[in-house]
C-alpha positions, 0 to 999 in steps of 0.5 A, spaced: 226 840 386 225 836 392 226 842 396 222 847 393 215 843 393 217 843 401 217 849 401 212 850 397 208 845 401 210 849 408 207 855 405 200 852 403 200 850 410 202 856 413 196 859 409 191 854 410 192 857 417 192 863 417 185 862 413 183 858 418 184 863 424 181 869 420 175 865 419 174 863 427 169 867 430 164 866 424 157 866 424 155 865 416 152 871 416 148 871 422 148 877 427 152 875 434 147 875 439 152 878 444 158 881 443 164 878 442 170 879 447 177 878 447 182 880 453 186 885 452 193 888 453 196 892 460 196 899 458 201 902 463 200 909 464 205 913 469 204 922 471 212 922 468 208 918 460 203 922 460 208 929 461 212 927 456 206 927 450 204 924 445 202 918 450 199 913 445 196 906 443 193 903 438 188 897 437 187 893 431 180 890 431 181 886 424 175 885 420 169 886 422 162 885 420 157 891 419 153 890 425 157 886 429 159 890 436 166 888 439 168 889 446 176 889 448 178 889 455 185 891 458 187 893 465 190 900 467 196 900 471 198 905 474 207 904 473 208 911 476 210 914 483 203 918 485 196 915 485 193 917 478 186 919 477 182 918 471 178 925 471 175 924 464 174 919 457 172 922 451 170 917 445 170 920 437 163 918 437 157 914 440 159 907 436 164 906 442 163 906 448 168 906 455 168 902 462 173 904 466 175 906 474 173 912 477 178 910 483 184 913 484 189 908 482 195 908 486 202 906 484 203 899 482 195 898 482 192 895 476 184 896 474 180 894 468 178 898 462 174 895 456 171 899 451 166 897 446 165 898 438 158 897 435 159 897 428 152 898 425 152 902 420 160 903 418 162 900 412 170 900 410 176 902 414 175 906 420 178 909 425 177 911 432 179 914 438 178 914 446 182 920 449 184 919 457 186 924 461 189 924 467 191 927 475 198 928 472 196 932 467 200 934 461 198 931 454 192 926 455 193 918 453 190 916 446 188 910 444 187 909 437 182 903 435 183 900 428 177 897 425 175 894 417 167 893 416 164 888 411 
């Protein structure tokens, strides 16, 4: 008996957490007067990745408010033996929007690389895409972003 109120107490708990952490960022309602930003993961390209195909990642934004406009950063590093450019990024449409280096990146070469997503107007799951093709050729690395609008 004792052992399952403890159990049941360190789930409540983990629960009162995972409420706490989900509700960090909110405003009550109200519009952010900037976006909001996060720091995001290396995305590791290379020409021998991007040969191969089907090069891909995906980003989760979570919950988002209708309105809300969200910024993710990332760093480009360039894990291959050539210098890589970046000849063109494309978006799946005018909500998001992307920054990233013009430059060669050269092997080992890290860069920034942010996009943004303004949800304005989108209601329910959403899904978007950054197409990145590259110097390298073959297929292009596709970043996949995941967002569920309020």
């Amino acid at each position: 008996m004792g052992r399952s109120v403890g159990i049941r107490c360190r789930v409540q708990a983990v629960l009162v957490c995972c409420c706490l952490l989900a509700s960090v960022g909110c405003d009550g309602g109200r519009k952010p007067a900037r976006p909001s930003v996060s720091e995001g993961p290396v995305l590791e390209l290379s020409d021998s990745l991007l040969r191969a195909g089907g090069a891909c990642d995906t980003v989760s934004l979570g919950r988002l408010r209708e309105g809300e406009v969200v910024v993710r950063r990332f760093s480009l590093l360039n894990t291959g033996k050539t210098p890589l450019v970046i000849l063109s990024v494309e978006t799946g449409c005018g909500c998001t929007e992307v920054e990233f280096p013009r430059q060669p990146l050269l092997p080992g070469e890290r860069r920034p690389f942010s996009f943004s997503f303004d949800s304005r107007g989108f209601y329910g799951w959403q899904l978007k895409t950054v197409t990145i093709r590259t110097s390298a050729g073959g297929q292009p690395f596709r970043l996949l972003i995941t967002a569920d609008v309020i």
